[in-house]
PLY file of the C-alpha trace (Angstrom):
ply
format ascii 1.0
element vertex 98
property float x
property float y
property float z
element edge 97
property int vertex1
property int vertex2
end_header
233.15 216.45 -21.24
234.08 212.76 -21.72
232.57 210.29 -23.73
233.48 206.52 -22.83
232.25 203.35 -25.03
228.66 203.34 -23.89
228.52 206.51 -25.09
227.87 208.23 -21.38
227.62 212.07 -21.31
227.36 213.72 -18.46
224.76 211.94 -16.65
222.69 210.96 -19.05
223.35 207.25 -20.62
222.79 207.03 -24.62
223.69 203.14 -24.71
223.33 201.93 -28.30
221.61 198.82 -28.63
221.85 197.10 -32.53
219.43 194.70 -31.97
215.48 195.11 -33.50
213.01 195.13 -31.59
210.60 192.13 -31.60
207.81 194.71 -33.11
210.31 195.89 -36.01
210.79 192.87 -36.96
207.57 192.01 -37.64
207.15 195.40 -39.14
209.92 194.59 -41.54
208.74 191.02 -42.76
205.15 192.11 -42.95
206.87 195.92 -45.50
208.68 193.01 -47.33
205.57 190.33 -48.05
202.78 192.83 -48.37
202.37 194.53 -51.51
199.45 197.59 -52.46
197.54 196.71 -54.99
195.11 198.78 -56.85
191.84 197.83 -58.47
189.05 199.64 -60.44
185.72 199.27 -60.71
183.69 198.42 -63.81
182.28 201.52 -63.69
186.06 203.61 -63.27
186.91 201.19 -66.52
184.44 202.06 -68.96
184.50 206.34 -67.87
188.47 205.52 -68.82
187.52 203.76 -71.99
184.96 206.89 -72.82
187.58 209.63 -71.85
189.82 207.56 -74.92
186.80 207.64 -77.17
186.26 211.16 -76.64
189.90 212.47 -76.74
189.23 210.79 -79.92
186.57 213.13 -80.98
187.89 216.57 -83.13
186.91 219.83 -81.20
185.72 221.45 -83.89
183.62 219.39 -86.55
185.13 221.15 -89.66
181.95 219.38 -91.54
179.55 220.78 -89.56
181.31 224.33 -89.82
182.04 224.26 -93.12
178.00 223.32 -94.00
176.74 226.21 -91.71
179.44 228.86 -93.45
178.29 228.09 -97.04
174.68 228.48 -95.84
175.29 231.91 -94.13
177.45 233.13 -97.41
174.60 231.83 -99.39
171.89 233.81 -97.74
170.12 230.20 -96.74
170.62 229.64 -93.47
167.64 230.42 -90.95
167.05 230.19 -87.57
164.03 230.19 -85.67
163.62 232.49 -82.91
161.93 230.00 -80.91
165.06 227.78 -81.40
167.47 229.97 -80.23
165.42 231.69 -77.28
164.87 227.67 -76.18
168.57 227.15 -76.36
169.76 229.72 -74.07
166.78 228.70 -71.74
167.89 225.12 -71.59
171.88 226.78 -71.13
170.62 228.91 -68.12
168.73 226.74 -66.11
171.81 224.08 -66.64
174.42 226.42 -65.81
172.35 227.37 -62.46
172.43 223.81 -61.06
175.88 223.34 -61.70
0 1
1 2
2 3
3 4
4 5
5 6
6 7
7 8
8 9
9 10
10 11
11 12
12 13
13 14
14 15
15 16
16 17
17 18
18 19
19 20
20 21
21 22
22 23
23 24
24 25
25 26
26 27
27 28
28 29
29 30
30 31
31 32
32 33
33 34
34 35
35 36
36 37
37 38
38 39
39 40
40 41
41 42
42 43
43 44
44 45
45 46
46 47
47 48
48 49
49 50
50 51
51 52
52 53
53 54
54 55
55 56
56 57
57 58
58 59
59 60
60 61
61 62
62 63
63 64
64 65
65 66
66 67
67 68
68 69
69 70
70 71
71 72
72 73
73 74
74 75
75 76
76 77
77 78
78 79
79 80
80 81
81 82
82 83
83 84
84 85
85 86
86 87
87 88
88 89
89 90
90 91
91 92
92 93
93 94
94 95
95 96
96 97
């Protein structure tokens, strides 16, 4: 096999041609002058702002805790029925259209 400077094998010619094409040029100026941009909404602004605020927010509200433990140690803490029966109604029919 023999391979000359126009890079001829065999019968098939694999010429190499250094030039750009007309299209990659344009291609190439248009990559360098173009830059993405990004932009949010008002609306994708203020759920970022409230995702800080609540990040913000403790998971467990030690006051709150620490009010509802004295009252159960103290034997003064009651719950209606009704309350709690209306609570796991209102947790149900939320968790079946999610």
């Amino acid at each position: 096999m023999r391979i000359n400077e126009n890079q001829e094998i065999g019968l098939v010619n694999l010429q190499r041609n250094d030039k750009p094409k007309e299209k990659d040029t344009v291609k190439s100026v248009y990559q360098s002058s173009h830059k993405d941009q990004v932009t949010f909404s008002n609306n994708a602004r203020e759920i970022a702002r409230l995702q800080v605020d609540v990040s913000k927010i403790p998971e467990i509200r030690t006051d709150v805790v620490d009010k509802i433990q004295h009252a159960i140690n103290s034997n003064t803490y009651n719950v209606k029925g009704e309350a709690v029966a209306e609570k796991m109604l209102k947790e149900v029919l939320i968790d079946s259209f999610i």
